[in-house]
Phi, psi and omega in degrees: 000137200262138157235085117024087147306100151308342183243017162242349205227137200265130177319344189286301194268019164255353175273275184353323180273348204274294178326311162262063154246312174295330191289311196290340165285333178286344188263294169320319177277350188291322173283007209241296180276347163289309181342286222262304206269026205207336191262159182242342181286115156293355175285309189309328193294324231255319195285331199285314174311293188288342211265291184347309141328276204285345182267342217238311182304296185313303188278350162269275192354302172322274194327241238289032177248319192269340223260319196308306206276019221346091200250168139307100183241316189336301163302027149247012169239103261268164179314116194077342174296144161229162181286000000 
């Protein structure tokens, strides 16, 4: 979890960290959906479900973090999403 020193850290290079924490969550649900799309185990499908929830939730929090910091977020989001 990135934690923000206000007082070290210049607003450029906390978007900037903000930007690959969204980029490296979005890289995670994509292995999150091969994942799920490859298991035959219903306990494993059911942990791909819950884990997928909690990375997506994590990556809206981001987006609208960066929406704050009026960072760019629009190349992460897939087609028809919105923030």
């Amino acid at each position: 979890m990135l934690q923000f020193s206000k007082r070290t850290r210049e607003p450029e290079d906390e978007t900037l960290e903000l930007i690959e924490e969204i980029r490296n969550t979005r890289e995670r649900l994509t292995r999150i959906d091969r994942w799920f799309a490859l298991e035959d185990d219903e306990d494993l499908i059911d942990a791909c479900i819950y884990e997928r929830e909690a990375v997506c939730a994590r990556y809206r929090y981001l987006l609208k973090k960066a929406q704050s910091l009026g960072a760019s977020f629009e190349p992460f989001l897939e087609a028809g999403e919105k923030a």
